[in-house]
PLY file of the C-alpha trace (Angstrom):
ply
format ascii 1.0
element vertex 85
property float x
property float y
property float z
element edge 84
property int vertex1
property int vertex2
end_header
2.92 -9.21 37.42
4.13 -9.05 40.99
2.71 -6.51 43.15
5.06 -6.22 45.81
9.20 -7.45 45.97
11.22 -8.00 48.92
14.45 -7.32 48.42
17.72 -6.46 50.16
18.92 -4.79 46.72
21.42 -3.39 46.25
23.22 -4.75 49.14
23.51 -8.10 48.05
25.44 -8.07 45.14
24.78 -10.52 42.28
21.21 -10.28 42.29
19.69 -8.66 39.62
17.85 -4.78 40.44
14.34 -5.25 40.46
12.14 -3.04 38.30
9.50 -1.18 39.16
7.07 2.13 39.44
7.73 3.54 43.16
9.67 2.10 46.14
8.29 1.34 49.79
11.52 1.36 51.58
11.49 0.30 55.95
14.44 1.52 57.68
15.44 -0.41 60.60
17.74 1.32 62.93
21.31 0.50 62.25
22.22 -0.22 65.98
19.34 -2.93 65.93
20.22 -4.06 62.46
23.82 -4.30 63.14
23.44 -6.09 66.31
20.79 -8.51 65.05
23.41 -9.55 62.40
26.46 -9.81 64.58
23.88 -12.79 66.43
23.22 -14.62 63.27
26.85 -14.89 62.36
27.60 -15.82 65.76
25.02 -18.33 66.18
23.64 -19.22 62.63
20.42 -18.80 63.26
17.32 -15.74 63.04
16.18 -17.02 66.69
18.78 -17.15 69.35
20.48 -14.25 70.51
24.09 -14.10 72.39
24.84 -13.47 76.06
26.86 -10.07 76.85
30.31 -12.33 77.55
30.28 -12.81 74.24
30.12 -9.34 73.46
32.97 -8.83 76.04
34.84 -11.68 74.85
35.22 -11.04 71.17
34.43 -6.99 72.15
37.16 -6.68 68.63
35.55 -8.13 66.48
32.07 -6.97 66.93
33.65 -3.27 66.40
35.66 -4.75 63.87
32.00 -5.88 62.25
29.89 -3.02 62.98
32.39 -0.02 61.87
31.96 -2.52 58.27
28.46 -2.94 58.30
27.21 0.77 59.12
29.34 1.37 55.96
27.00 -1.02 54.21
23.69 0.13 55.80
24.29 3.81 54.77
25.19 3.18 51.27
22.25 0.94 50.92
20.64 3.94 52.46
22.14 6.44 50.43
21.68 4.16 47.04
17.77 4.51 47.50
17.40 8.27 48.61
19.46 9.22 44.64
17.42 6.46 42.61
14.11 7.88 44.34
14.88 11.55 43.96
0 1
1 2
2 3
3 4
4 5
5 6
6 7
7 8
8 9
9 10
10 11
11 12
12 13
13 14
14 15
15 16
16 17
17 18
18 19
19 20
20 21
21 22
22 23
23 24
24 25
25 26
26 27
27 28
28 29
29 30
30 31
31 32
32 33
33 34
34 35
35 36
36 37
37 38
38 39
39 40
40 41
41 42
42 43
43 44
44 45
45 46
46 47
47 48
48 49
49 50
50 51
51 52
52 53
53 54
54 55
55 56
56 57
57 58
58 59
59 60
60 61
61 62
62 63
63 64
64 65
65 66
66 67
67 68
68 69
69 70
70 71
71 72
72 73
73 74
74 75
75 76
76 77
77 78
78 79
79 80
80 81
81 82
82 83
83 84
């Protein structure tokens, strides 16, 4: 028996829900979590982060990207609030 599961469930789809008693869930802010993602696609990596030209450069796509992923991060959101009810 496991005693604790990370998971980004059910976000990533394809991975099987994870069973369990009670939930622990952290909430990172969205702007943080967005932004922190829009660097890893940009760069492939968790460490280096962009300069502002190339927020001003590909200013599109980043909107493009985060009007997609707050989507994402509220349903995630919303998905644990009803299961934990």
């Amino acid at each position: 028996r496991v005693p604790i599961v990370k998971t980004h469930f059910p976000e990533r789809k394809g991975w099987k829900p994870v069973k369990g008693n009670s939930v622990l869930l952290l909430v990172r802010n969205p702007y943080d979590a967005i932004d922190s993602y829009w660097n890893l696609c940009c760069t492939n990596t968790h460490t280096r982060s962009l300069d502002e030209s190339v927020y001003e450069k590909y200013a599109k796509k980043f909107e493009g990207l985060a009007r997609h992923e707050i989507k994402i991060w509220c349903e995630f959101h919303y998905h644990w609030l009803d299961v934990c009810e």
